[in-house]
C-alpha positions as CSV (number, residue, x, y, z in Angstrom):
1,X,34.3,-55.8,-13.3
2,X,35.8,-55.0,-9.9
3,X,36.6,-51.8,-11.3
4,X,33.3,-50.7,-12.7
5,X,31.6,-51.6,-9.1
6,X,34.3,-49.6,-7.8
7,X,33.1,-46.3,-9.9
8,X,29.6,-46.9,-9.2
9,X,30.0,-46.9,-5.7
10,X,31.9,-44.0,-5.9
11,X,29.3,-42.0,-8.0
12,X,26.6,-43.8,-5.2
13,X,28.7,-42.1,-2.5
14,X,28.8,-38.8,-4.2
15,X,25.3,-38.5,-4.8
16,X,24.7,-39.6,-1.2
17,X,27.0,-36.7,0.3
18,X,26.0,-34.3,-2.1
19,X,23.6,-31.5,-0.5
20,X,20.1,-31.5,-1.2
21,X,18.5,-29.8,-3.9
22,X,17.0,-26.3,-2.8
23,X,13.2,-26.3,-2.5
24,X,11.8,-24.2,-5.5
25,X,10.9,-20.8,-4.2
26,X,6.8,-20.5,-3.1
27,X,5.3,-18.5,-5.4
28,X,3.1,-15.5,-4.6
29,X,1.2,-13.4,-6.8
30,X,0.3,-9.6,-5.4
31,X,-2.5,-7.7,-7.1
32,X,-0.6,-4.5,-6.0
33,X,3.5,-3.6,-5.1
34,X,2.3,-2.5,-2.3
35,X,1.9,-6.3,-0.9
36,X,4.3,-7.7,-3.2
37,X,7.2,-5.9,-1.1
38,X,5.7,-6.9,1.8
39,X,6.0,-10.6,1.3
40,X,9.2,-10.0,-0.6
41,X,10.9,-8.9,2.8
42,X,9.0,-11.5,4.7
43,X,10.0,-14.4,2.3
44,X,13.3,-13.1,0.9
45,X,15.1,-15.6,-1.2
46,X,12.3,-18.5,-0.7
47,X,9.9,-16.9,-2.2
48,X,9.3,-15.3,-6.2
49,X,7.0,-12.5,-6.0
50,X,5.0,-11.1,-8.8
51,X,3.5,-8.0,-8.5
52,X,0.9,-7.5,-11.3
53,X,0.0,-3.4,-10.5
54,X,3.9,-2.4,-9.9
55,X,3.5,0.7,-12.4
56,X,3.0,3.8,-10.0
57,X,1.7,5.6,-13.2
58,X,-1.6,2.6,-13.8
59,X,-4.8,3.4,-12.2
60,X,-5.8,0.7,-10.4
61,X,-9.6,1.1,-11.4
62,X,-8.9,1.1,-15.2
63,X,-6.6,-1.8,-14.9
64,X,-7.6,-5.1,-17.2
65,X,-5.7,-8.2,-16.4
66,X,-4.0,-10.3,-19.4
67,X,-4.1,-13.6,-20.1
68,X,-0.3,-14.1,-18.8
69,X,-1.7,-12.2,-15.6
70,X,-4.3,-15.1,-15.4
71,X,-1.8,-17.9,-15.4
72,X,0.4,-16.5,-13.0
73,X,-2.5,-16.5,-10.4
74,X,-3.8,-19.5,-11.2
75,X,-0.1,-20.9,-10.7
76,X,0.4,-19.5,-7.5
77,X,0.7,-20.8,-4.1
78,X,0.1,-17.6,-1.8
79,X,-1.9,-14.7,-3.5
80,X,-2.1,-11.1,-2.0
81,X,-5.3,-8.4,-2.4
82,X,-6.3,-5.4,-1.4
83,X,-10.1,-6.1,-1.0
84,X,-13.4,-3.9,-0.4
85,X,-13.7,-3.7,-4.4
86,X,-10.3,-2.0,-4.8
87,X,-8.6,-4.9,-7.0
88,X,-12.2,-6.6,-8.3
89,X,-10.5,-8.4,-11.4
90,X,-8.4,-10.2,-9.1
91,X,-11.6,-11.8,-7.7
92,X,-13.1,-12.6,-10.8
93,X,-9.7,-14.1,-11.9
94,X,-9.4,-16.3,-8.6
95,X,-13.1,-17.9,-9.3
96,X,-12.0,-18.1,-12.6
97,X,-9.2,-20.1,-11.6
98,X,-10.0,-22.4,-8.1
99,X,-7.4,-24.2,-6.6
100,X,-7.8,-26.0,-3.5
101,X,-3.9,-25.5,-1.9
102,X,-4.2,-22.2,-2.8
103,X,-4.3,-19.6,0.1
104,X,-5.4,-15.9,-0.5
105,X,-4.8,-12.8,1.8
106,X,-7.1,-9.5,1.7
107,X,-5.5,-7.0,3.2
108,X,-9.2,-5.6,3.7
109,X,-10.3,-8.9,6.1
110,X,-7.5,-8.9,8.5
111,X,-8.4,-6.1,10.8
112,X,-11.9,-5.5,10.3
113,X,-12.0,-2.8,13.6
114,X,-9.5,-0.7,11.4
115,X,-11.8,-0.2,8.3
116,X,-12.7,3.7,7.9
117,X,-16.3,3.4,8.1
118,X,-16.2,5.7,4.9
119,X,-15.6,2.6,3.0
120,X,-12.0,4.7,1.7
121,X,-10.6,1.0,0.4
122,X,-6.7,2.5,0.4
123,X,-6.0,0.1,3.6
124,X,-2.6,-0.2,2.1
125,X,-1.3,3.2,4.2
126,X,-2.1,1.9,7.9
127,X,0.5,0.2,8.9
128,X,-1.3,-2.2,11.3
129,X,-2.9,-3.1,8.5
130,X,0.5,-4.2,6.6
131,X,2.1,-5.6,10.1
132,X,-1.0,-7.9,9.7
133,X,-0.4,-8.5,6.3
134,X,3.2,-9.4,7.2
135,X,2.2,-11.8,10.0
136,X,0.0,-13.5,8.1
137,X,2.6,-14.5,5.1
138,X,5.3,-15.4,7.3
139,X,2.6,-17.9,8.9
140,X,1.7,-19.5,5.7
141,X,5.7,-19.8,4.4
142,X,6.3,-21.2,7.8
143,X,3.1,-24.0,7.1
144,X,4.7,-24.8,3.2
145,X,8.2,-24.7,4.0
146,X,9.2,-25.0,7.7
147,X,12.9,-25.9,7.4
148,X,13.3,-21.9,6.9
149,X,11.2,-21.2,9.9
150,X,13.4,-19.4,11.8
151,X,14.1,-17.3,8.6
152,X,10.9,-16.1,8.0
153,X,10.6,-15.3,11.4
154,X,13.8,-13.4,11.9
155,X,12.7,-11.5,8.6
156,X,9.1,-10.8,10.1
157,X,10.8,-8.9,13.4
158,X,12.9,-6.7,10.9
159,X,9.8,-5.6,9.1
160,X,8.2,-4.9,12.4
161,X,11.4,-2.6,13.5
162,X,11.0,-0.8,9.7
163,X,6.7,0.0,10.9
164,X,8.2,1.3,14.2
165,X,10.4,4.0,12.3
166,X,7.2,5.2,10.5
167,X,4.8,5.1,13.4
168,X,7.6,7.2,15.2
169,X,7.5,9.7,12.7
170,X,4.0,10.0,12.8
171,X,4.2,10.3,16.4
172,X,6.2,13.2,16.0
173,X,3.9,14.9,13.3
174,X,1.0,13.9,15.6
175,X,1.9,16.3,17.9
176,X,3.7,18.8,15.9
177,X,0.4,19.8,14.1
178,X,-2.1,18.6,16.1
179,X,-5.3,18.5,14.6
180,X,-4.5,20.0,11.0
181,X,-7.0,20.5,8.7
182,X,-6.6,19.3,4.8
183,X,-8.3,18.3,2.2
184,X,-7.4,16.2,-0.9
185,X,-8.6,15.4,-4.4
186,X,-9.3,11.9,-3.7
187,X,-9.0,9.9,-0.2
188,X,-5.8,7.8,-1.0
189,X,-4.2,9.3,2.3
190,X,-7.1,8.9,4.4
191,X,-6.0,6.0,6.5
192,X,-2.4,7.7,7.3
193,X,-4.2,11.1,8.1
194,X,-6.2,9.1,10.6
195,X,-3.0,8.4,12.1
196,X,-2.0,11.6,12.0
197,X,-4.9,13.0,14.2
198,X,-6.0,15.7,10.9
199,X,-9.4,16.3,9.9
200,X,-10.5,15.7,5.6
201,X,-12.1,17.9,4.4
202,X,-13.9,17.9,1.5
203,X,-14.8,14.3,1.4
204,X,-18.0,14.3,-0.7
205,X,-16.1,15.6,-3.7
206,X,-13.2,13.3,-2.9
207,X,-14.7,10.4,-3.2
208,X,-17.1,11.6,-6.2
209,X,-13.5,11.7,-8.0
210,X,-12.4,8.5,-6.7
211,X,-15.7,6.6,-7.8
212,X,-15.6,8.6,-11.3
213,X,-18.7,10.6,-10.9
214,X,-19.3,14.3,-11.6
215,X,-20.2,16.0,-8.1
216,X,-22.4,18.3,-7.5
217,X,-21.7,22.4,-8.1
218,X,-22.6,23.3,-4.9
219,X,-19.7,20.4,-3.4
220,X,-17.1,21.9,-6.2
221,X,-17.7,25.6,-4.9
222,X,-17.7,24.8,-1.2
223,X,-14.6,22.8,-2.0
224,X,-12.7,25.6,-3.8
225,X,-14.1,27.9,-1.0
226,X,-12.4,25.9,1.1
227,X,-8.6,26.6,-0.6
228,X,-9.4,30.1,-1.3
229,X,-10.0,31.2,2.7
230,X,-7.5,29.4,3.2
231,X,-9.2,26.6,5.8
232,X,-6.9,23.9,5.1
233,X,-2.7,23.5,5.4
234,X,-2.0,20.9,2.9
235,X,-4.0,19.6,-0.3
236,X,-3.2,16.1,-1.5
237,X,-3.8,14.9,-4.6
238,X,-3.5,11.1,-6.4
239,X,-0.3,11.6,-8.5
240,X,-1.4,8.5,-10.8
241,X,-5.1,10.3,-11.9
242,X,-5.5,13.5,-13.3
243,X,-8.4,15.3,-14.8
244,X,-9.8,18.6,-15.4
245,X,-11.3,18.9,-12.0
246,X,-8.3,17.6,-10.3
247,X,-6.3,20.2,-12.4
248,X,-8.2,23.4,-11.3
249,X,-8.2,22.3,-7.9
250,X,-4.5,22.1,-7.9
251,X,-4.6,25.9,-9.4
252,X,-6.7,27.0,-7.2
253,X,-4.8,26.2,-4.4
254,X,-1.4,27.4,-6.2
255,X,-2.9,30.7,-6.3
256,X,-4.0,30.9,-2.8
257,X,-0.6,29.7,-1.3
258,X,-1.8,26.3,-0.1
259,X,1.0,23.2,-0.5
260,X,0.2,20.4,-3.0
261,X,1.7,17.2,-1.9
262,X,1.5,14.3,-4.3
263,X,0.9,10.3,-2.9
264,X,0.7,7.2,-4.8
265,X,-1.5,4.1,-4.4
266,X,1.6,1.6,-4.8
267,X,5.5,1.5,-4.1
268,X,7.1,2.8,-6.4
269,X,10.4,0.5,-7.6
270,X,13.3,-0.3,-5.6
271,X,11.5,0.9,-2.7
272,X,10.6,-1.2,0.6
273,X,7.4,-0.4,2.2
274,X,8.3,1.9,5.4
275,X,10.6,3.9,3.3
276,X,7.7,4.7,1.1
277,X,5.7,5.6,3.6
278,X,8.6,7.6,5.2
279,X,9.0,9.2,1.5
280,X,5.6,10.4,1.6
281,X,5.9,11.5,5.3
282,X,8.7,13.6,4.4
283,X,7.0,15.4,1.6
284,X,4.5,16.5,4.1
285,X,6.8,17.9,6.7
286,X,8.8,19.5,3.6
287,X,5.2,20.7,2.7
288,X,4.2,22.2,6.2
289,X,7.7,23.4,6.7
290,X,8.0,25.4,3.5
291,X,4.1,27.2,4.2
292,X,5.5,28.2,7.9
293,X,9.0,29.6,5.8
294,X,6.4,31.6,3.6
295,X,4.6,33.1,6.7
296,X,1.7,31.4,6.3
297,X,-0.2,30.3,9.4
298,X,-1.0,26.7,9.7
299,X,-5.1,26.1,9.3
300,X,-7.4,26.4,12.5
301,X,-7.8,22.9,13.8
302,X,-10.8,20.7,14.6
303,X,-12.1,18.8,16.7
304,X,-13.7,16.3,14.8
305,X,-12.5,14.1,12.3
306,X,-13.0,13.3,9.1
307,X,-16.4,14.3,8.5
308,X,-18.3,14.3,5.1
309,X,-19.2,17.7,3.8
Protein backbone atom coordinates (compact mmCIF):
# COMPACT_ATOMS: atom_id res chain seq x y z
CA UNK A 1 0.00 0.00 0.00
CA UNK A 2 2.82 2.37 1.05
CA UNK A 3 4.26 1.59 -2.10
CA UNK A 4 1.50 2.33 -4.45
CA UNK A 5 0.90 5.89 -2.61
CA UNK A 6 4.51 6.26 -3.19
CA UNK A 7 4.08 5.85 -7.27
CA UNK A 8 1.15 7.95 -7.28
CA UNK A 9 2.69 10.71 -5.76
CA UNK A 10 5.48 10.39 -7.90
CA UNK A 11 3.31 10.37 -11.19
CA UNK A 12 1.32 13.55 -9.13
CA UNK A 13 4.71 15.24 -9.03
CA UNK A 14 5.59 14.58 -12.54
CA UNK A 15 2.52 15.87 -13.98
CA UNK A 16 2.86 18.86 -11.63
CA UNK A 17 6.51 19.74 -12.99
CA UNK A 18 5.79 18.92 -16.34
CA UNK A 19 5.48 22.12 -18.75
CA UNK A 20 2.26 23.14 -19.98
CA UNK A 21 0.68 22.06 -22.97
CA UNK A 22 1.22 24.65 -25.96
CA UNK A 23 -1.84 26.70 -26.70
CA UNK A 24 -3.24 25.38 -30.17
CA UNK A 25 -2.16 27.74 -32.82
CA UNK A 26 -5.08 30.71 -33.72
CA UNK A 27 -6.34 30.00 -36.81
CA UNK A 28 -6.64 32.52 -39.61
CA UNK A 29 -8.23 32.12 -42.87
CA UNK A 30 -6.95 34.64 -45.82
CA UNK A 31 -9.10 35.13 -48.94
CA UNK A 32 -5.82 35.91 -50.84
CA UNK A 33 -1.65 34.87 -50.17
CA UNK A 34 -1.24 38.18 -50.30
CA UNK A 35 -2.66 38.57 -46.45
CA UNK A 36 -2.04 35.10 -45.64
CA UNK A 37 1.86 35.93 -45.59
CA UNK A 38 1.32 38.85 -43.89
CA UNK A 39 -0.17 37.35 -40.83
CA UNK A 40 2.12 34.35 -41.29
CA UNK A 41 5.17 36.66 -40.39
CA UNK A 42 3.22 38.53 -37.87
CA UNK A 43 2.00 35.33 -35.98
CA UNK A 44 4.78 32.87 -36.94
CA UNK A 45 4.55 29.63 -35.15
CA UNK A 46 1.21 30.62 -33.12
CA UNK A 47 -0.69 30.93 -35.68
CA UNK A 48 -2.01 28.23 -38.90
CA UNK A 49 -2.74 30.21 -41.83
CA UNK A 50 -4.74 29.16 -44.74
CA UNK A 51 -4.63 30.91 -47.73
CA UNK A 52 -7.65 29.92 -49.95
CA UNK A 53 -6.42 32.07 -53.44
CA UNK A 54 -2.56 30.99 -53.14
CA UNK A 55 -2.45 29.88 -56.92
CA UNK A 56 -0.79 32.92 -58.77
CA UNK A 57 -2.35 31.30 -62.01
CA UNK A 58 -6.48 31.65 -60.43
CA UNK A 59 -8.32 34.69 -61.28
CA UNK A 60 -9.66 36.05 -58.44
CA UNK A 61 -13.04 37.08 -60.21
CA UNK A 62 -13.79 33.52 -61.56
CA UNK A 63 -12.90 31.92 -58.28
CA UNK A 64 -15.86 29.65 -56.63
CA UNK A 65 -15.29 28.67 -53.03
CA UNK A 66 -15.81 24.82 -52.04
CA UNK A 67 -17.46 23.36 -49.52
CA UNK A 68 -14.00 22.53 -47.59
CA UNK A 69 -13.27 26.42 -48.21
CA UNK A 70 -16.57 27.01 -46.29
CA UNK A 71 -15.61 25.19 -43.24
CA UNK A 72 -12.33 26.50 -42.87
CA UNK A 73 -13.84 30.00 -42.60
CA UNK A 74 -16.44 29.25 -40.59
CA UNK A 75 -13.68 27.54 -38.22
CA UNK A 76 -11.58 30.36 -38.00
CA UNK A 77 -10.70 32.72 -35.38
CA UNK A 78 -9.13 35.74 -37.39
CA UNK A 79 -10.13 36.06 -41.15
CA UNK A 80 -8.34 38.30 -43.71
CA UNK A 81 -10.10 40.14 -47.10
CA UNK A 82 -9.30 42.26 -49.55
CA UNK A 83 -12.69 44.26 -49.77
CA UNK A 84 -14.39 46.87 -52.30
CA UNK A 85 -15.96 43.69 -54.11
CA UNK A 86 -12.53 42.15 -54.98
CA UNK A 87 -13.06 38.75 -52.83
CA UNK A 88 -17.28 38.96 -52.88
CA UNK A 89 -17.64 35.06 -52.14
CA UNK A 90 -15.78 35.52 -49.00
CA UNK A 91 -18.66 37.87 -47.86
CA UNK A 92 -21.28 35.75 -48.84
CA UNK A 93 -19.50 32.84 -47.05
CA UNK A 94 -18.95 34.87 -43.70
CA UNK A 95 -22.92 35.69 -43.53
CA UNK A 96 -23.27 32.31 -44.46
CA UNK A 97 -21.42 31.34 -41.62
CA UNK A 98 -21.74 34.02 -38.38
CA UNK A 99 -19.81 33.63 -35.45
CA UNK A 100 -19.75 35.94 -32.77
CA UNK A 101 -15.70 35.62 -31.55
CA UNK A 102 -14.94 35.79 -34.83
CA UNK A 103 -12.92 38.89 -36.00
CA UNK A 104 -12.55 39.92 -39.76
CA UNK A 105 -9.98 42.33 -41.34
CA UNK A 106 -10.59 44.15 -44.88
CA UNK A 107 -7.70 45.35 -46.06
CA UNK A 108 -10.02 47.90 -47.98
CA UNK A 109 -11.48 49.58 -44.41
CA UNK A 110 -8.29 50.22 -42.74
CA UNK A 111 -7.02 53.35 -44.49
CA UNK A 112 -9.96 54.80 -46.10
CA UNK A 113 -7.80 58.20 -47.11
CA UNK A 114 -5.57 55.73 -49.28
CA UNK A 115 -8.40 54.38 -51.47
CA UNK A 116 -7.70 55.46 -55.27
CA UNK A 117 -10.84 57.26 -55.90
CA UNK A 118 -10.91 55.09 -59.21
CA UNK A 119 -12.36 52.44 -57.07
CA UNK A 120 -8.93 50.20 -58.56
CA UNK A 121 -9.68 47.50 -55.54
CA UNK A 122 -5.82 46.00 -55.84
CA UNK A 123 -5.02 47.71 -52.28
CA UNK A 124 -2.90 44.73 -51.75
CA UNK A 125 0.32 46.79 -53.57
CA UNK A 126 0.43 49.93 -51.04
CA UNK A 127 2.34 49.11 -48.50
CA UNK A 128 0.62 51.39 -45.85
CA UNK A 129 -2.05 49.56 -46.60
CA UNK A 130 -0.27 46.05 -45.61
CA UNK A 131 1.71 47.88 -42.59
CA UNK A 132 -2.00 48.42 -41.46
CA UNK A 133 -2.92 45.08 -42.22
CA UNK A 134 0.08 43.89 -40.12
CA UNK A 135 -0.74 46.15 -37.08
CA UNK A 136 -3.96 45.18 -36.93
CA UNK A 137 -3.22 41.16 -36.65
CA UNK A 138 -0.60 41.51 -34.25
CA UNK A 139 -3.30 43.47 -32.14
CA UNK A 140 -5.92 40.79 -32.26
CA UNK A 141 -3.03 37.77 -31.52
CA UNK A 142 -1.90 39.93 -28.75
CA UNK A 143 -5.99 40.13 -27.38
CA UNK A 144 -6.39 35.93 -27.88
CA UNK A 145 -3.06 34.96 -26.75
CA UNK A 146 -1.10 37.54 -24.76
CA UNK A 147 1.55 35.29 -23.17
CA UNK A 148 3.34 35.68 -26.72
CA UNK A 149 2.91 39.41 -26.61
CA UNK A 150 6.20 40.36 -26.89
CA UNK A 151 6.48 37.87 -29.88
CA UNK A 152 4.09 39.27 -31.97
CA UNK A 153 5.34 42.44 -31.37
CA UNK A 154 9.00 41.77 -31.97
CA UNK A 155 7.71 39.98 -35.32
CA UNK A 156 5.53 43.21 -36.19
CA UNK A 157 8.82 45.64 -36.06
CA UNK A 158 10.65 43.11 -38.54
CA UNK A 159 7.84 43.37 -40.97
CA UNK A 160 7.95 47.08 -40.69
CA UNK A 161 12.02 47.06 -41.38
CA UNK A 162 10.99 44.47 -44.64
CA UNK A 163 8.18 47.76 -45.89
CA UNK A 164 11.16 50.21 -45.37
CA UNK A 165 13.43 48.17 -48.00
CA UNK A 166 10.53 48.56 -50.50
CA UNK A 167 9.51 52.11 -49.90
CA UNK A 168 13.39 52.82 -50.27
CA UNK A 169 13.42 51.41 -53.47
CA UNK A 170 10.68 53.23 -54.63
CA UNK A 171 12.21 56.27 -53.36
CA UNK A 172 14.89 55.65 -55.59
CA UNK A 173 12.75 54.92 -58.72
CA UNK A 174 10.69 57.96 -57.69
CA UNK A 175 13.26 60.09 -58.61
CA UNK A 176 15.07 58.20 -61.19
CA UNK A 177 12.11 58.56 -63.60
CA UNK A 178 10.20 61.06 -62.33
CA UNK A 179 6.90 61.38 -63.71
CA UNK A 180 6.94 58.34 -66.27
CA UNK A 181 4.16 57.68 -68.29
CA UNK A 182 2.69 53.96 -68.76
CA UNK A 183 -0.06 52.25 -69.32
CA UNK A 184 -1.33 48.75 -68.52
CA UNK A 185 -3.83 46.14 -69.56
CA UNK A 186 -5.62 46.21 -66.37
CA UNK A 187 -4.91 48.44 -63.14
CA UNK A 188 -3.40 45.78 -60.85
CA UNK A 189 -0.25 48.10 -60.38
CA UNK A 190 -2.13 51.22 -59.92
CA UNK A 191 -1.61 51.64 -56.24
CA UNK A 192 2.33 51.07 -56.54
CA UNK A 193 2.55 53.42 -59.57
CA UNK A 194 0.85 55.99 -57.33
CA UNK A 195 3.89 55.54 -55.31
CA UNK A 196 5.95 55.84 -57.86
CA UNK A 197 4.87 59.34 -58.89
CA UNK A 198 3.89 57.84 -62.90
CA UNK A 199 0.85 58.77 -64.72
CA UNK A 200 -1.76 55.53 -66.17
CA UNK A 201 -2.68 55.92 -69.05
CA UNK A 202 -5.18 54.29 -70.68
CA UNK A 203 -7.49 53.74 -67.78
CA UNK A 204 -10.86 53.48 -69.50
CA UNK A 205 -9.82 50.33 -71.39
CA UNK A 206 -8.00 49.10 -68.31
CA UNK A 207 -10.64 48.76 -66.28
CA UNK A 208 -13.22 47.67 -69.13
CA UNK A 209 -10.77 44.45 -69.04
CA UNK A 210 -10.66 44.24 -65.42
CA UNK A 211 -14.59 44.43 -65.00
CA UNK A 212 -14.94 41.96 -68.27
CA UNK A 213 -16.61 44.26 -70.56
CA UNK A 214 -15.80 44.94 -74.27
CA UNK A 215 -14.63 48.77 -74.58
CA UNK A 216 -15.38 50.90 -76.93
CA UNK A 217 -13.37 51.06 -80.55
CA UNK A 218 -12.54 54.43 -80.21
CA UNK A 219 -10.78 53.61 -76.36
CA UNK A 220 -8.97 50.39 -78.17
CA UNK A 221 -7.51 52.68 -81.04
CA UNK A 222 -6.52 55.56 -78.84
CA UNK A 223 -5.08 52.92 -76.62
CA UNK A 224 -2.94 51.26 -79.32
CA UNK A 225 -2.13 54.80 -80.54
CA UNK A 226 -0.79 55.30 -77.52
CA UNK A 227 2.03 52.25 -77.84
CA UNK A 228 2.62 52.91 -81.41
CA UNK A 229 3.88 56.82 -80.86
CA UNK A 230 5.51 55.53 -78.50
CA UNK A 231 3.83 57.90 -75.40
CA UNK A 232 4.40 55.50 -72.69
CA UNK A 233 7.91 53.68 -71.19
CA UNK A 234 6.50 50.55 -69.73
CA UNK A 235 3.20 48.47 -70.39
CA UNK A 236 2.06 46.19 -67.66
CA UNK A 237 -0.09 43.55 -67.99
CA UNK A 238 -2.01 40.90 -65.33
CA UNK A 239 0.12 37.73 -65.84
CA UNK A 240 -2.90 35.54 -64.37
CA UNK A 241 -5.62 36.80 -67.29
CA UNK A 242 -5.14 36.67 -70.77
CA UNK A 243 -7.38 37.29 -73.68
CA UNK A 244 -7.40 38.31 -77.23
CA UNK A 245 -7.39 41.97 -76.51
CA UNK A 246 -4.74 41.60 -73.89
CA UNK A 247 -2.82 39.54 -76.52
CA UNK A 248 -2.69 42.17 -79.32
CA UNK A 249 -1.91 44.78 -76.97
CA UNK A 250 1.10 42.96 -75.80
CA UNK A 251 2.02 42.66 -79.81
CA UNK A 252 1.48 45.90 -80.46
CA UNK A 253 3.75 47.07 -78.07
CA UNK A 254 6.48 44.26 -78.97
CA UNK A 255 6.54 45.73 -82.35
CA UNK A 256 6.91 49.32 -81.39
CA UNK A 257 9.79 48.59 -78.89
CA UNK A 258 7.85 49.33 -75.67
CA UNK A 259 8.79 46.81 -72.45
CA UNK A 260 6.10 44.41 -71.12
CA UNK A 261 6.44 43.85 -67.55
CA UNK A 262 4.24 41.09 -65.99
CA UNK A 263 2.61 41.52 -62.12
CA UNK A 264 0.48 39.27 -60.17
CA UNK A 265 -2.53 39.86 -57.94
CA UNK A 266 -1.01 37.44 -55.08
CA UNK A 267 2.50 36.15 -53.74
CA UNK A 268 3.53 33.75 -55.34
CA UNK A 269 4.92 30.58 -53.07
CA UNK A 270 7.77 30.72 -50.81
CA UNK A 271 7.73 34.30 -51.14
CA UNK A 272 7.28 36.90 -48.12
CA UNK A 273 5.47 40.04 -49.03
CA UNK A 274 8.34 42.86 -49.52
CA UNK A 275 10.36 40.52 -51.46
CA UNK A 276 7.40 40.28 -53.82
CA UNK A 277 6.98 43.58 -54.13
CA UNK A 278 10.88 44.02 -54.48
CA UNK A 279 10.51 41.10 -57.32
CA UNK A 280 8.18 43.20 -59.19
CA UNK A 281 10.22 46.33 -58.56
CA UNK A 282 13.08 44.83 -60.04
CA UNK A 283 11.38 43.72 -63.17
CA UNK A 284 10.59 47.35 -63.76
CA UNK A 285 14.06 48.75 -63.38
CA UNK A 286 15.30 45.63 -65.54
CA UNK A 287 12.46 46.85 -67.87
CA UNK A 288 13.49 50.69 -67.95
CA UNK A 289 17.03 49.77 -67.96
CA UNK A 290 16.98 47.43 -70.92
CA UNK A 291 14.69 50.34 -73.15
CA UNK A 292 17.62 53.01 -72.17
CA UNK A 293 20.36 49.96 -73.43
CA UNK A 294 18.19 49.86 -76.75
CA UNK A 295 18.38 53.71 -77.26
CA UNK A 296 15.10 54.30 -76.66
CA UNK A 297 14.23 57.55 -74.85
CA UNK A 298 12.16 57.21 -71.78
CA UNK A 299 8.30 58.79 -72.47
CA UNK A 300 7.62 62.54 -72.00
CA UNK A 301 6.36 62.97 -68.51
CA UNK A 302 3.13 64.52 -67.01
CA UNK A 303 2.08 66.37 -64.82
CA UNK A 304 -1.02 64.97 -63.77
CA UNK A 305 -1.77 61.73 -62.62
CA UNK A 306 -3.62 59.06 -63.30
CA UNK A 307 -6.32 60.46 -65.31
CA UNK A 308 -9.09 58.51 -67.17
CA UNK A 309 -8.95 58.68 -70.92
Amino acid sequence: MFARIVVLAAVALAWALAPAAAAAPVSIVAAESTYGVIAQAVGGPYVRVLSIIRNPDVDPHEFEASPRTAREVAGASIVLMNGLGYDAWMSRMLDANPSPSRRVIVAAQLVPARLLADGNPHVFYDTRVADAMAARIETLLTQRDPAHAADYAARLREFRRSLAQVDARVARLRSRFAGLRVTATEPVYGYMLRELGWVSLGQTLQFNVMNDTEPAPAVVARYEDDLRQRRVALLFYNRQVSSPLVRRMRQVAASAGIPVVGVDEFVGPGMGYAQWLLASLDAVESALRGRREAGLQPAPRAMSTNARR
